[in-house]
N, C-alpha and C positions, 0 to 999 in steps of 0.2 A: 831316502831322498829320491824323489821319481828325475827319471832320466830328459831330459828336454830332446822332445821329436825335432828330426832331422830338416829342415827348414825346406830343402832342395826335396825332399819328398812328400811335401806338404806343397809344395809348387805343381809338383806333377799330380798331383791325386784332384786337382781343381780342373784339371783337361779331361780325366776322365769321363764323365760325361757326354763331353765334342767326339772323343775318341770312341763311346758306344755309339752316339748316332752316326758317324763313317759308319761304324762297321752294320749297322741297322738296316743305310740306307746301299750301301753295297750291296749288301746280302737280300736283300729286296729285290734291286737291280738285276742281280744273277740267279736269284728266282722266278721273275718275270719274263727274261730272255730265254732261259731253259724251258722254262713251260709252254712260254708261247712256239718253242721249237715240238716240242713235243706232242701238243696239244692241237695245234694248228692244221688246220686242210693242209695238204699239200701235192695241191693242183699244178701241175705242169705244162707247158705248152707255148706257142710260140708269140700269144699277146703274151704271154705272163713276165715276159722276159722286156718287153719295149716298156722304154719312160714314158710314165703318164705324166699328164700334167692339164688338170682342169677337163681333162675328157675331149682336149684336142689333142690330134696326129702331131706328132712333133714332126716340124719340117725347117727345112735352113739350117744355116749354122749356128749353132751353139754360142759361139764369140759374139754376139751379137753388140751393138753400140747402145750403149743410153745414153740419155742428154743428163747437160749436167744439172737440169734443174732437178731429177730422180733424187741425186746425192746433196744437192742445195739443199731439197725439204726433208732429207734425212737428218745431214748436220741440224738443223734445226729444231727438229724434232728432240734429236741427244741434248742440244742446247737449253731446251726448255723445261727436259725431262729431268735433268742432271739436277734440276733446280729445286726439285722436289726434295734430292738427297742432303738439303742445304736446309732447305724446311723444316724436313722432320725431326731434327735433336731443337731447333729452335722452340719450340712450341712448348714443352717442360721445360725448358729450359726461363721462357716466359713467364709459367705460369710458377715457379718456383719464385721467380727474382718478385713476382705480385705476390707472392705468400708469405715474403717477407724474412726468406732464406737467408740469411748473412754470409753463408760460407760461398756464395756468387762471388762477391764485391764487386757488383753493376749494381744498379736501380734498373725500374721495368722500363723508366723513359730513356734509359742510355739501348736497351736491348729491342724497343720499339721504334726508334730514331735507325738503328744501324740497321732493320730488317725494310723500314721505308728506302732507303739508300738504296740496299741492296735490289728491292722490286722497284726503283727507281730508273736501274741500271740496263735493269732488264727489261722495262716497258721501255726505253730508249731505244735497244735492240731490237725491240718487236717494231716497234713504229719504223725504225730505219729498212728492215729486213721487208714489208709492206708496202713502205714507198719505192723501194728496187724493182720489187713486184716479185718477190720471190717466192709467196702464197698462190701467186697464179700459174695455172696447168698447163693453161695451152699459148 
């Protein structure tokens, strides 16, 4: 009579995989930094040592102020973007429930009504965020 495999190491052998790519892209990482130490000019001197930035002299202080419309159209930005990650399981998710997948329990018109709502919610926000003026720079 065969022996029934251990359940809990039938769990962990399903990571193995996630567990070679760490160690893949690790080992990549620390291949790349070693090489490029080794392999690399190493010119000295006393430009080599000042921050660049854009090929101007850095001057003033560091602390500097920004306005808050920089972080306005940042938020924004997250806000809009984030919207994508809401997107993308919806779309098979759609074309499953039109395929006539049972094991949903939606129809296409319940999962096409909830996704109008949702970019519904979010043209509200855009029009609002527009009439503030918060798309404008200067």
């Amino acid at each position: 009579m065969a022996e029934p495999m251990n359940t809990q190491i039938l769990a962990t052998v399903g990571y193995a995989p996630i567990l070679v790519l760490f160690v893949i892209a690790a080992g990549m990482a620390a291949f790349i930094i070693i090489a490029s130490a080794l392999l690399g000019p190493k010119r000295h001197g006393p430009t080599k040592h000042i921050p660049y930035e854009s090929g101007v002299d850095p001057t003033g202080d560091a602390r500097k102020r920004f306005t808050v419309r920089y972080f306005l159209v940042a938020l924004l930005f997250l806000l809009f973007d984030v919207e994508i990650v809401f997107l993308w399981p919806y779309a098979p998710l759609l074309f499953r429930a039109g395929a006539g997948d049972a094991t949903l329990g939606v129809t296409k018109q319940f999962l096409l009504a909830e996704m109008v709502v949702f970019l519904g919610i979010l043209l509200i926000g855009y029009i609002y965020a527009w009439r503030k003026g918060a798309f404008r720079w200067n």
